[in-house]
Structures are given as structure tokens and as C-alpha cells.
C-alpha positions as CSV (number, residue, x, y, z in Angstrom):
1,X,42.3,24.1,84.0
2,X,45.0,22.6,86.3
3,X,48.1,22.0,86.0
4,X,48.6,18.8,86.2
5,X,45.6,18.4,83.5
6,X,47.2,20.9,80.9
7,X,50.6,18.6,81.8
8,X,48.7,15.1,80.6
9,X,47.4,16.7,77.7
10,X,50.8,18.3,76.5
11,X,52.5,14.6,77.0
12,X,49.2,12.9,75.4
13,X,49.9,15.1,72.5
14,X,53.6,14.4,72.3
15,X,52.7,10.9,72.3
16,X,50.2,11.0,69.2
17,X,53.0,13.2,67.5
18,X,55.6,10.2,68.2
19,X,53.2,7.6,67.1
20,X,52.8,9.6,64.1
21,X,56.5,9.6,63.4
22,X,57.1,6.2,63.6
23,X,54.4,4.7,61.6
24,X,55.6,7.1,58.6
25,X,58.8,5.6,58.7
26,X,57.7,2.4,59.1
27,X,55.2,3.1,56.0
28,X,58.6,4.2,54.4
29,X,60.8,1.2,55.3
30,X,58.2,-1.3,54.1
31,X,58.0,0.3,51.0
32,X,61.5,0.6,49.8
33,X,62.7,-2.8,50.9
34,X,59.3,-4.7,49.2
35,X,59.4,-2.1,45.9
36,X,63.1,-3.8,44.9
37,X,62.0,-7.4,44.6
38,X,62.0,-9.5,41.0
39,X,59.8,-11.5,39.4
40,X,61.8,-14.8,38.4
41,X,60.0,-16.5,34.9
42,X,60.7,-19.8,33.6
43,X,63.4,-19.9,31.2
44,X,61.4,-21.5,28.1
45,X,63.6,-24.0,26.1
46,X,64.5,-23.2,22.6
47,X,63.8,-24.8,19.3
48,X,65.6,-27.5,17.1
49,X,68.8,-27.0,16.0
50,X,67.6,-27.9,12.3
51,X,64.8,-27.2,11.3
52,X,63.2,-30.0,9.4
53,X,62.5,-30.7,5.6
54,X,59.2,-32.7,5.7
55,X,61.4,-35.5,4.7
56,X,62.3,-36.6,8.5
57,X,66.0,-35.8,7.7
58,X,67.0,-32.5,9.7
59,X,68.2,-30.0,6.4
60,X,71.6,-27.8,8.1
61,X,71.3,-24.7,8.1
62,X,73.1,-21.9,5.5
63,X,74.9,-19.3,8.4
64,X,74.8,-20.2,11.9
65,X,72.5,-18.0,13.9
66,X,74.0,-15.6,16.3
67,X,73.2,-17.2,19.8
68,X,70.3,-15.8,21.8
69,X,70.9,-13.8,24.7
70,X,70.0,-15.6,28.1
71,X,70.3,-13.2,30.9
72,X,69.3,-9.2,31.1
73,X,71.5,-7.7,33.5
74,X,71.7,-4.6,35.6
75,X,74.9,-2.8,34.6
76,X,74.2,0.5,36.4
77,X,71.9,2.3,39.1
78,X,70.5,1.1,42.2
79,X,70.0,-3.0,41.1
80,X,72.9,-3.0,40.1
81,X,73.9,-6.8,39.7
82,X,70.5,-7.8,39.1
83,X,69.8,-10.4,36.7
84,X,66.6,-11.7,35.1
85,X,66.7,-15.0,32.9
86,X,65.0,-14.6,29.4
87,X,62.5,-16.9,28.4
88,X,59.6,-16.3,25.8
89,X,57.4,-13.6,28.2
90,X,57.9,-10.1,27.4
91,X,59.9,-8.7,30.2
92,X,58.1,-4.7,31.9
93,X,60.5,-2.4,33.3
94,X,59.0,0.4,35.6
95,X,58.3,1.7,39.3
96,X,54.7,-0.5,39.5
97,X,54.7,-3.4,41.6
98,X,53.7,-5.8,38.6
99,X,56.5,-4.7,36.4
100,X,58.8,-7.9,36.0
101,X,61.9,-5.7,36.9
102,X,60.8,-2.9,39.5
103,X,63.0,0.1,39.4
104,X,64.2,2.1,42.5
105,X,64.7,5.3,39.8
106,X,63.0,8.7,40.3
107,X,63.6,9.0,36.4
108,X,61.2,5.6,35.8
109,X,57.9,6.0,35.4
110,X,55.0,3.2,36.6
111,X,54.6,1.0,33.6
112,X,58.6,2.6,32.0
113,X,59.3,0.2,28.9
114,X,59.0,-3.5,27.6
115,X,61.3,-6.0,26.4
116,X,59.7,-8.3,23.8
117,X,60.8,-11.1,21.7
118,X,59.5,-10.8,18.4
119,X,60.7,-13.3,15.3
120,X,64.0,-14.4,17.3
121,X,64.7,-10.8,18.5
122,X,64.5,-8.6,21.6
123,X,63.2,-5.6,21.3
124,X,63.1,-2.6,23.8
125,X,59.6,-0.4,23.4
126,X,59.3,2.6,25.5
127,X,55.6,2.6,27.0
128,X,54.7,6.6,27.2
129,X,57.3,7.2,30.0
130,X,58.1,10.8,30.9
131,X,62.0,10.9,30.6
132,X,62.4,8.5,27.8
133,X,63.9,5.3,27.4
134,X,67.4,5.2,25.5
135,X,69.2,2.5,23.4
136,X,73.1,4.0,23.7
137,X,72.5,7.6,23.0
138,X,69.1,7.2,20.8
139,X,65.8,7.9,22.2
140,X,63.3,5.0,21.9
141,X,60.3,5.9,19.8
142,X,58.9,3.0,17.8
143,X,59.6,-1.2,19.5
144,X,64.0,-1.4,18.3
145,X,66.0,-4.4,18.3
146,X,68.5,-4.9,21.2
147,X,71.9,-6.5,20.0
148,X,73.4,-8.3,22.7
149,X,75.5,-6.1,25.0
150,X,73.8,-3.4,23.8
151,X,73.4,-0.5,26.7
152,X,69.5,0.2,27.3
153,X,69.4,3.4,30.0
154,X,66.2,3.7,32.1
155,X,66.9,7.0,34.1
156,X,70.2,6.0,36.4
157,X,69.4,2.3,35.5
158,X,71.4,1.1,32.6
159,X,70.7,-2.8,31.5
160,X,72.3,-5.2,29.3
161,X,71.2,-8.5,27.5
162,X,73.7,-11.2,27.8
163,X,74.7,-14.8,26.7
């Protein structure tokens, strides 16, 4: 073989190595900017304020309700800031691209936990994941209630729901 033919091959070769290179990255780069986009829902709007009595006359209530929360917020990890508005859809937390909130989290698995609203309460249900899902410092086993402010850890993502 020549030299000059052994020369074009080397540079050909470099070339394919280069082109290699740069379409990882940009394989890379695509991924992590499109993986940390939300899903914004339609806030639905609440009930009556009283409910009524049959007799067309709104009956007042005995206690006032606590207010709902509105908002679940991103206290800590990489979204950090994040907010989603709560309607009546349950609300999936995890790495998958149909998740409502999609995590940037090594810790979070694909399909991580959901947040639910059953009989006028949210509830935080942890969906198989491998590292857990935690409500303050208790694991998540069985669907829990969420008290507004309350602190619900998803690997290095912590999130809160709000008024």
C-alpha cells in the first residue's frame, strides 16, 4: 500500500471517530434539555361553598374546611422552583417522558410515585420504585395523605403542596 493511501485511510478513520463523538453528545444534549419539561393541566374549579339541603336554601356548614392546596412545588433537587397547579388529575412523578413531573434524579425510577386526590385529600402512593418514596422521614408503603407543607422526598427531589 502507499503512502499516501494508508494517509487517507488514517484521516477517513479519524473522521468517522469525530463524527461518532459528536453525535453522542448531541444524542446527550437533546436528551437532558427535552427530559426536564412539565406537563401544565387545567386547574379544575372547586365546588359550592355550601352544600345544599334539597330545600334550595344553601345549609352553612359546622367547621370551616381547611383550604385545599393549589400548587405542588419543587423545594429541593434539580427542578428546584418548579411548580405544577393542582386540579382534579392525579399528578405521576418519575424519569418517563409521560410522567406529569419528569425528574432529572438518578434515585427516581421511570413511573416513581403518584399524587392523587381522593375524598378532598392528596395522597402520595409510591408506584414499586427502587429507592422509595418518603413522606418526612417515613417510607411510603400503602396511598398517605399529604398535609399541606408537608415534605415528600423523591431521591434529591423534595416537593411540597402549597396554597
Amino acid at each position: 500500500m502507499s503512502e499516501l493511501t494508508l494517509t487517507l485511510l488514517r484521516l477517513g478513520f479519524l473522521a468517522l471517530l469525530w463524527l461518532l463523538v459528536l453525535s453522542v453528545v448531541a444524542v446527550l444534549r437533546r436528551d437532558l434539555f427535552n427530559s426536564t419539561r412539565t406537563a401544565r393541566r387545567p386547574v379544575a374549579a372547586g365546588g359550592p361553598a355550601f352544600p345544599d339541603n334539597g330545600g334550595g336554601r344553601p345549609q352553612q356548614r359546622q367547621q370551616e374546611a381547611p383550604p385545599m392546596p393549589t400548587t405542588l412545588v419543587v423545594t429541593a433537587g434539580s427542578l428546584k422552583g418548579t411548580t405544577i397547579p393542582l386540579g382534579q388529575a392525579p399528578i405521576l412523578l418519575g424519569r418517563a417522558p409521560e410522567s406529569t413531573l419528569v425528574l432529572d434524579d438518578d434515585y427516581a425510577s421511570g413511573r416513581h410515585a403518584r399524587l392523587s386526590l381522593r375524598h378532598g385529600t392528596w395522597m402520595v402512593e409510591d408506584l414499586g420504585s427502587t429507592n422509595g418514596t418518603f413522606l418526612g422521614r417515613n417510607r411510603v408503603q400503602d396511598p398517605v395523605p399529604i398535609a399541606p407543607g408537608a415534605q415528600v422526598r423523591i431521591g434529591r427531589t423534595v416537593l411540597e403542596l402549597r396554597r
